[in-house]
C-alpha positions in Angstrom: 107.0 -38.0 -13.2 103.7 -38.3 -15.3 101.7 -38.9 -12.9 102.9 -37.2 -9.8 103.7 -33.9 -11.5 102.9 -33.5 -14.8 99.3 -34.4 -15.0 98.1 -33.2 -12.1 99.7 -29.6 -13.0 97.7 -30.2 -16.5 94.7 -30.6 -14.9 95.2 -28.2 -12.3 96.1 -25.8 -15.2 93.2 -27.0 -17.1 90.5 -26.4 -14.3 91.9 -22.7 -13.6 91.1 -22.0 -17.1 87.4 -22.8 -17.1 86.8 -21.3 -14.3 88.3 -18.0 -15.9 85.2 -18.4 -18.2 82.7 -19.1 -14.7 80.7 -16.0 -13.2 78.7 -16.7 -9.7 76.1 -15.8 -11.6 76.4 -19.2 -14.0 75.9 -20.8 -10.5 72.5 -19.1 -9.8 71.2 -20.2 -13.5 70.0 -23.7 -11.8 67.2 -21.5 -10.3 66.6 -19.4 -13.7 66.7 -22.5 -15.7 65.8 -25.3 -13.3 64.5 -27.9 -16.1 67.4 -27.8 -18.6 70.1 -27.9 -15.2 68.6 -30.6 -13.4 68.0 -32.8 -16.2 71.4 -32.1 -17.3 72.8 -32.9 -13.9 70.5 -35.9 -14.0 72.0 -37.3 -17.0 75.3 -36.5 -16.1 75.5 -37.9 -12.5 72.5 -40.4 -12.2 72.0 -42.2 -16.0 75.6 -42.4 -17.0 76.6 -44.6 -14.5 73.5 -46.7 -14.9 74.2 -46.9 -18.6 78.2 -48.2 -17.8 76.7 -50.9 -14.9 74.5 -51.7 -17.9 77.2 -52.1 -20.5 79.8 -54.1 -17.6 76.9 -56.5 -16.9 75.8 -56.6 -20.6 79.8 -57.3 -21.9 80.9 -59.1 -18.8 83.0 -56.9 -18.0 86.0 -57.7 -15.2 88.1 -56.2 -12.7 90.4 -53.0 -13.6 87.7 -52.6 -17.0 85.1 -52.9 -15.4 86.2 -50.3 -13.1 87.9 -48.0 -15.3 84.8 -47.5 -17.3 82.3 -46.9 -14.0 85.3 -44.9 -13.5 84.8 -42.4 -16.7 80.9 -42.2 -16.3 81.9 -41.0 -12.9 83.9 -38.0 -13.9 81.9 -34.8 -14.5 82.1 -32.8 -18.1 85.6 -30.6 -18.9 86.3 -28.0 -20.9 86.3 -29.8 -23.6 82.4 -30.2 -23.9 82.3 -26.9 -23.6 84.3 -26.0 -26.1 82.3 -29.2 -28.8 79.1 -27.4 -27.2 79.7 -23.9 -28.4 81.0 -25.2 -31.9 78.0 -27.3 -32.0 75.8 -24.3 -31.9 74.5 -25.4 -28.6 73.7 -23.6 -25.1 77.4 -22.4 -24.1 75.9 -20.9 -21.0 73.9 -24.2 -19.7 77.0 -26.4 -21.2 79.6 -24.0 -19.0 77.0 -24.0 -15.8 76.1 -28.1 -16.0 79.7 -28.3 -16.1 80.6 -26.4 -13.3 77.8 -27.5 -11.2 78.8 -31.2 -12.0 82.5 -30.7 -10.8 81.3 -29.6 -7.1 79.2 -32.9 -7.0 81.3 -35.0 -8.3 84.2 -34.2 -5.9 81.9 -36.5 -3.4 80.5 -38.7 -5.7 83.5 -39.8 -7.2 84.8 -41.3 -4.0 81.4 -42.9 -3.2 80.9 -44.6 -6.6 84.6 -45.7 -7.0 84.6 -47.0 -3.6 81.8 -48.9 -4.6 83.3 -50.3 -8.0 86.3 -51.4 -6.8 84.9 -53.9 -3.9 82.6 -54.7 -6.4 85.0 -55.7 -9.4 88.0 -55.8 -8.2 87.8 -56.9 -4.1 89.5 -56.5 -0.6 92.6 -58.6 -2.0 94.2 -56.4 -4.1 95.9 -52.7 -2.6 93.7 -51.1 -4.5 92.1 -48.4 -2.6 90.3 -45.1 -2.9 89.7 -43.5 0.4 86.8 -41.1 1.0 88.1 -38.5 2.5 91.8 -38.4 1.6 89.7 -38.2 -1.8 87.6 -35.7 -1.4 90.6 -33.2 -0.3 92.4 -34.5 -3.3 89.4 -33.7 -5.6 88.9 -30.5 -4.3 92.6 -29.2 -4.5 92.7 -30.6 -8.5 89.3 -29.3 -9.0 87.6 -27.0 -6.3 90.5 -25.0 -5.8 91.5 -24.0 -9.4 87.9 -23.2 -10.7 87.9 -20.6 -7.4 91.3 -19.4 -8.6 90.5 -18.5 -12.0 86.9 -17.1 -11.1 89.2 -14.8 -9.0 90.9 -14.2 -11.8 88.2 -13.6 -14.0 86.4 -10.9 -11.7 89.7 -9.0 -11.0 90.7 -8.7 -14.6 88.1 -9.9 -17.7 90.0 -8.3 -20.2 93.2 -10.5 -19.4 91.1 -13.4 -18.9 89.1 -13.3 -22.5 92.6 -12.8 -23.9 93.8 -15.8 -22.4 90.6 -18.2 -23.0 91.5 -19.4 -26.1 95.2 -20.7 -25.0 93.8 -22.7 -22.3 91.3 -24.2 -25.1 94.0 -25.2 -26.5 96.2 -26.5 -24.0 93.6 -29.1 -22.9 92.9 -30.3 -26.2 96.5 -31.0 -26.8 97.8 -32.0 -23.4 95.0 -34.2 -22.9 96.3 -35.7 -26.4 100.1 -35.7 -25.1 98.5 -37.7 -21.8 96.7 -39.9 -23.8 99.9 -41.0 -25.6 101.5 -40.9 -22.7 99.6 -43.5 -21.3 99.3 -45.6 -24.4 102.9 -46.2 -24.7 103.3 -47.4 -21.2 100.7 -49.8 -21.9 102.1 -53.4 -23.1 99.3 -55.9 -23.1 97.9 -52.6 -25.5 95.8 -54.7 -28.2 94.3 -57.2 -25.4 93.5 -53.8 -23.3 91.9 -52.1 -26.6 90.2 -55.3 -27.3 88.0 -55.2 -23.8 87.8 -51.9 -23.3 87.0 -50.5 -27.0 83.3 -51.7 -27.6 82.2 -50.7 -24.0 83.7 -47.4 -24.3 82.4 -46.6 -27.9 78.8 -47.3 -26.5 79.0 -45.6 -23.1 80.0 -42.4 -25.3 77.3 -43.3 -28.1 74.8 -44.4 -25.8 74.9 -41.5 -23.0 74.9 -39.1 -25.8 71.5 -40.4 -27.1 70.0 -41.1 -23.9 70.5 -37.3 -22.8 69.1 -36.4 -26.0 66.3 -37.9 -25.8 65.8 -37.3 -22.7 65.5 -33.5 -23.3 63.6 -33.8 -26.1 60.8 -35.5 -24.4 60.7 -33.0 -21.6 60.5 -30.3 -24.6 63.9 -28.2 -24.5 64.8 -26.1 -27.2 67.2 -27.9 -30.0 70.1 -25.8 -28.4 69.5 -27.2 -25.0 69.5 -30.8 -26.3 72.3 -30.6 -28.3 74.2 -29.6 -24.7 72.9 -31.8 -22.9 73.5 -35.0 -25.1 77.5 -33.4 -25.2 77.6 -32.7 -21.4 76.4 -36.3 -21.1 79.0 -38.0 -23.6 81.8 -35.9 -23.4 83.4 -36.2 -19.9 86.4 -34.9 -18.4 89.0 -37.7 -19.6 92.1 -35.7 -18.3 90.7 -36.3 -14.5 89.8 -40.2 -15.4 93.2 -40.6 -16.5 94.7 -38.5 -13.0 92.5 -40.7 -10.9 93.5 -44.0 -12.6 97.0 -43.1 -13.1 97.8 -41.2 -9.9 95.7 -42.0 -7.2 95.4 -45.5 -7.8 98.6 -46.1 -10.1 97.0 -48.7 -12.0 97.1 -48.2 -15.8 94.8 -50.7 -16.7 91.9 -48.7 -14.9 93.5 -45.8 -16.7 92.6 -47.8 -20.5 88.5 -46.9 -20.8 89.3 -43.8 -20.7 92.2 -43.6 -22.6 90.0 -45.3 -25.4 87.0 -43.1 -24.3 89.0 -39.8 -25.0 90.1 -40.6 -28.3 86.5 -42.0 -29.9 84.6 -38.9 -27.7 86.3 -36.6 -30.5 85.0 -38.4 -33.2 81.4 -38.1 -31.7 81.8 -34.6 -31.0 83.2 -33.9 -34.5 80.4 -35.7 -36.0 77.8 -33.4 -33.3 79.6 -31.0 -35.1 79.1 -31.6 -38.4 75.8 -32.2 -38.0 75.0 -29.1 -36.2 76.8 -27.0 -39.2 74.1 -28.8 -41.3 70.8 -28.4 -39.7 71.4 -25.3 -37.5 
């Protein structure tokens, strides 16, 4: 019932409420603000994934881990890095359009990276199996279809949709907690699954978050624009991690990175936070 309904309702209900806060126009900002999008996008769909192949080969990492952490660096930003972003006195408006941007590509590159991970860790003799276009229509209905809903939304009535903004805040911070639980408790080899997936996870969040930062700063983006970009790059859409892990390819141990990765991203973006309140 958690998998089939629940969370993909969640996320579903999730996805409609960032795009009630998406304009076309937060679209067109790529061409307005080329540098600080395509480096965003770069970090967020290029180096991540280099940086979890780095940390699988660096940990030895095996099977379902291994995948389940290629799995989170796959996923694009969520509504929650939007919502550190803004409270980090960052860009809100490149934070909301790099995440945006990075859920269209992501509904084909999911398929095409996951593809590839599981031959690659896990092989042709388990059942495990993501197909590429059965995904891609999956991906689009939990993600596409949603963020075109509440745009709809948004346009029709702003006033309603500003009103309700906050609640959906709030809703994904908690029911991506609730999931997390959720999928905790079903867990039992818990400790062992902590154990491998804890240190890997900690460093793809750490580690993505720096590399982005740095990354802007070298090619001279304000402080606002770097602080987004190291959030976009480290704080990634565990709620769709978890539906892809859980519900697509019902394997719970794929489903542990990000379980792990969702719980430590908060301290991170806390600590953004903090920071933020200090120096901006």
């Amino acid at each position: 019932m958690l998998k089939t309904v629940f969370l993909p309702l969640a996320l579903f209900i999730i996805m409609f409420g960032m795009g009630m806060t998406l304009k076309p126009v937060d679209f067109g900002r790529v061409l307005r603000q080329p540098k600080a999008t395509l480096l965003g996008l770069l970090c967020q769909i290029v180096l991540l994934p280099l940086i979890a192949l780095l940390l699988i080969t660096v940990f030895g990492l095996k099977e379902e881990i291994a995948v389940g952490l290629m799995l989170i660096a796959a996923c694009p930003g969520g509504a929650t890095s939007n919502i550190i972003s803004h409270l980090s006195k960052g860009d809100s408006a490149l934070s909301v359009t790099l995440t945006a941007i990075s859920s269209l590509i992501t509904v084909f590159s999911i398929p095409l990276l996951m593809g590839w991970a599981l031959n690659q860790y896990v092989g042709e003799s388990t059942a495990i199996a993501l197909p590429f276009v059965e995904t891609v229509l999956k991906l689009a209905i939990i993600i596409l279809l949603p963020i075109g809903l509440g745009m709809l939304l948004h346009k029709a009535k702003p006033a309603l949709t500003q009103k309700m903004g906050k609640g959906f805040n709030i809703f994904s911070l908690v029911f991506l907690a609730l999931i997390i639980v959720a999928a905790v408790a079903k867990e039992e080899n818990l400790a062992q699954q902590f154990q491998l997936a804890g240190v890997p996870s900690l460093l793809l969040n750490l580690v993505s978050m720096a590399a982005a930062f740095g990354v802007a700063r070298l090619a001279g983006l304000s402080a606002q624009q770097q602080v987004t970009l190291s959030i976009e790059a480290g704080i990634q859409n565990g709620t769709l991690a978890l539906a892809i892990a859980l519900g697509m390819l019902e394997n719970p141990s794929i489903a542990m990175p990000a379980v792990v990765y969702s719980l430590l991203m908060f301290f991170s973006g806390g600590g953004m936070m903090a920071w933020r309140s200090r120096s901006a």
